[in-house]
C-alpha positions in Angstrom: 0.0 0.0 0.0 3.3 2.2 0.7 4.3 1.8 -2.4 1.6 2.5 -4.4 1.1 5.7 -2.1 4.5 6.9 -3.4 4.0 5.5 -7.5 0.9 7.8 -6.8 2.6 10.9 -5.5 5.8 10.7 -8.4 3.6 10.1 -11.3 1.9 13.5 -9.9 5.0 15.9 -10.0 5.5 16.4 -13.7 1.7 17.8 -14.1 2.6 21.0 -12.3 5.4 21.4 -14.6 3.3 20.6 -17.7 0.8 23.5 -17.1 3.4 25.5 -16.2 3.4 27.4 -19.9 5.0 27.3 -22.9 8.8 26.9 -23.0 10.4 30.0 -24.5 12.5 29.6 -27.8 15.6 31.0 -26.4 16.7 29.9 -23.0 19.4 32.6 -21.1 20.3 32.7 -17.6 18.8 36.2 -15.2 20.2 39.4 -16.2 22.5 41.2 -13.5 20.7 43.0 -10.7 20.0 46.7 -11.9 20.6 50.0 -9.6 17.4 51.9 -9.3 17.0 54.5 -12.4 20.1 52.9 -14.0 18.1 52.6 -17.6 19.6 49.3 -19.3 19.1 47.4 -22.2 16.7 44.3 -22.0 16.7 42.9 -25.8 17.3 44.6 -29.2 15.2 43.1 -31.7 17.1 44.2 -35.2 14.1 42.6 -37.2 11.8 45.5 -36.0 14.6 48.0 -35.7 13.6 48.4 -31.5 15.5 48.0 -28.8 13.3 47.1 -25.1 14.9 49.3 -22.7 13.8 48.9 -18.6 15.0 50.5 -15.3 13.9 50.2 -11.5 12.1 53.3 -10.5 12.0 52.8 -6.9 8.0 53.7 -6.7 5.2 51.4 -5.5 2.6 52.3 -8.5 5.0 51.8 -10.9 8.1 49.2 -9.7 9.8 48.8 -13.4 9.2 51.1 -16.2 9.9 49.5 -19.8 10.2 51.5 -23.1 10.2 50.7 -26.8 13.2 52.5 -28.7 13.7 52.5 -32.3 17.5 51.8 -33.0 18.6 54.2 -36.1 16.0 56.2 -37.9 17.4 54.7 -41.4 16.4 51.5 -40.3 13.8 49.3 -42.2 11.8 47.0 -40.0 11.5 43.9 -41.4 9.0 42.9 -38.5 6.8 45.2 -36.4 6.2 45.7 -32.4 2.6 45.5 -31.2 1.5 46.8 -28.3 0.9 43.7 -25.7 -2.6 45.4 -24.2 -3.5 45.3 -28.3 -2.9 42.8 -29.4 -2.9 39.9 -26.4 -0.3 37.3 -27.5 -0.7 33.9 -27.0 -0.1 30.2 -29.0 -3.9 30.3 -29.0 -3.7 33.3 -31.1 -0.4 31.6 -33.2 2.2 33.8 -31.0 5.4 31.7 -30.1 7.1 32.7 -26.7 10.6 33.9 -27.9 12.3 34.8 -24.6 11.5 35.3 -21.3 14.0 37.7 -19.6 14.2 37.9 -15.8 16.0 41.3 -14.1 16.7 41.3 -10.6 16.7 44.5 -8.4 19.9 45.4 -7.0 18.2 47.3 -4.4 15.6 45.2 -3.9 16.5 41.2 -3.6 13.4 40.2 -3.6 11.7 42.1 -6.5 12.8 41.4 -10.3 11.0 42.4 -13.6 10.1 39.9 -15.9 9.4 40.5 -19.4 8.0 38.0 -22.0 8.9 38.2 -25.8 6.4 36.8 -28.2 7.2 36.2 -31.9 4.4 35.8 -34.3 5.6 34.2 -37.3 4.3 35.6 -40.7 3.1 32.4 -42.0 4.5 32.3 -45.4 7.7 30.5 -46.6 9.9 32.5 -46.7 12.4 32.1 -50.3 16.5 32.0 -50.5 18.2 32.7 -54.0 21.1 30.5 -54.7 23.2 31.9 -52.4 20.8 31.0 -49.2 19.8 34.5 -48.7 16.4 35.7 -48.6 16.7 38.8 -51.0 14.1 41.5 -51.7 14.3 43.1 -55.0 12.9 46.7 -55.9 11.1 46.2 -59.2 9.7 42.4 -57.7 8.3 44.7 -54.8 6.8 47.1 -57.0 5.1 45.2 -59.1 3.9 42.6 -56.1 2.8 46.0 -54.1 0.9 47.4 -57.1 -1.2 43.9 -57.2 -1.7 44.2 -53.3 0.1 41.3 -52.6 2.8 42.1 -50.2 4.1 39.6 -47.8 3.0 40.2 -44.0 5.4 41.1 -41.6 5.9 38.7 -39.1 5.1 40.5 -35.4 6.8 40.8 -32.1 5.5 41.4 -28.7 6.4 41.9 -24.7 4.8 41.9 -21.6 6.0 43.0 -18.2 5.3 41.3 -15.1 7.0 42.9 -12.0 7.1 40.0 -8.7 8.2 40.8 -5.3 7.6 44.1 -3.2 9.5 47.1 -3.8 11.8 49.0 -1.8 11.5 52.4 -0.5 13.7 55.2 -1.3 
């Protein structure tokens, strides 16, 4: 009866793991601990020509603040960045989790941001000349934009989750 007590209770762990989520595409170790108002870099997405930027602020209502900057003003997205409060990604709605990026406080040891990255992926095969390289030429976009048939851009997303109390000045 023991036994069967304990089969029981092993062949339970895994489920909480299971229904933890879905596992994100890239898998990095926790940033270092940020100062408060030291702004730092979370992730630079080159694809959609942004770069996620964060910093501790050292407030109650507002714990972590996160901004979208665009990189260079000459650069062409080749993705975009939705807003996570438009858009609601999820693999129900064919988003991928790309990265999930944990920052701890150094002020605060027990308060970290997280921040989810979601990828949508365009949904079209994507085609590489002869030397592998997916190449876009002017007068093939022209013509494919003057019969409305331009390929979508695939989509990226992030959502900010702050855990753990914060400090006081």
């Amino acid at each position: 009866m023991k036994a069967a007590s304990v089969l029981l209770l092993l062949a339970a762990l895994p489920l909480p793991l299971l229904a933890a989520g879905p596992k994100p595409e890239i898998e990095r170790p926790a940033a270092a601990a940020q100062a408060l108002d030291a702004v730092h870099t979370v992730r630079q997405i080159p694809e959609a020509c942004t770069r996620i930027e964060g910093r501790f602020t050292g407030t109650a209502a507002q714990p972590y603040d996160m901004q979208l900057v665009r990189t260079n003003p000459q650069c062409q997205p080749r993705a975009v960045f939705l807003d996570a409060s438009k858009v609601t990604p999820g693999e129900a709605a064919g988003w991928k989790l790309n990265e999930v990026i944990d920052i701890p406080s150094a002020a605060c040891s027990g308060q970290r941001a997280r921040i989810e990255v979601w990828r949508k992926p365009a949904g079209q095969k994507v085609e590489l000349d002869g030397q592998g390289r997916n190449r876009v030429y002017l007068e093939d976009a022209k013509v494919q934009a003057a019969a409305g048939r331009l390929a979508a851009l695939p989509a990226y997303s992030a959502r900010l989750f702050v855990e753990g109390e914060a400090c006081r000045r």
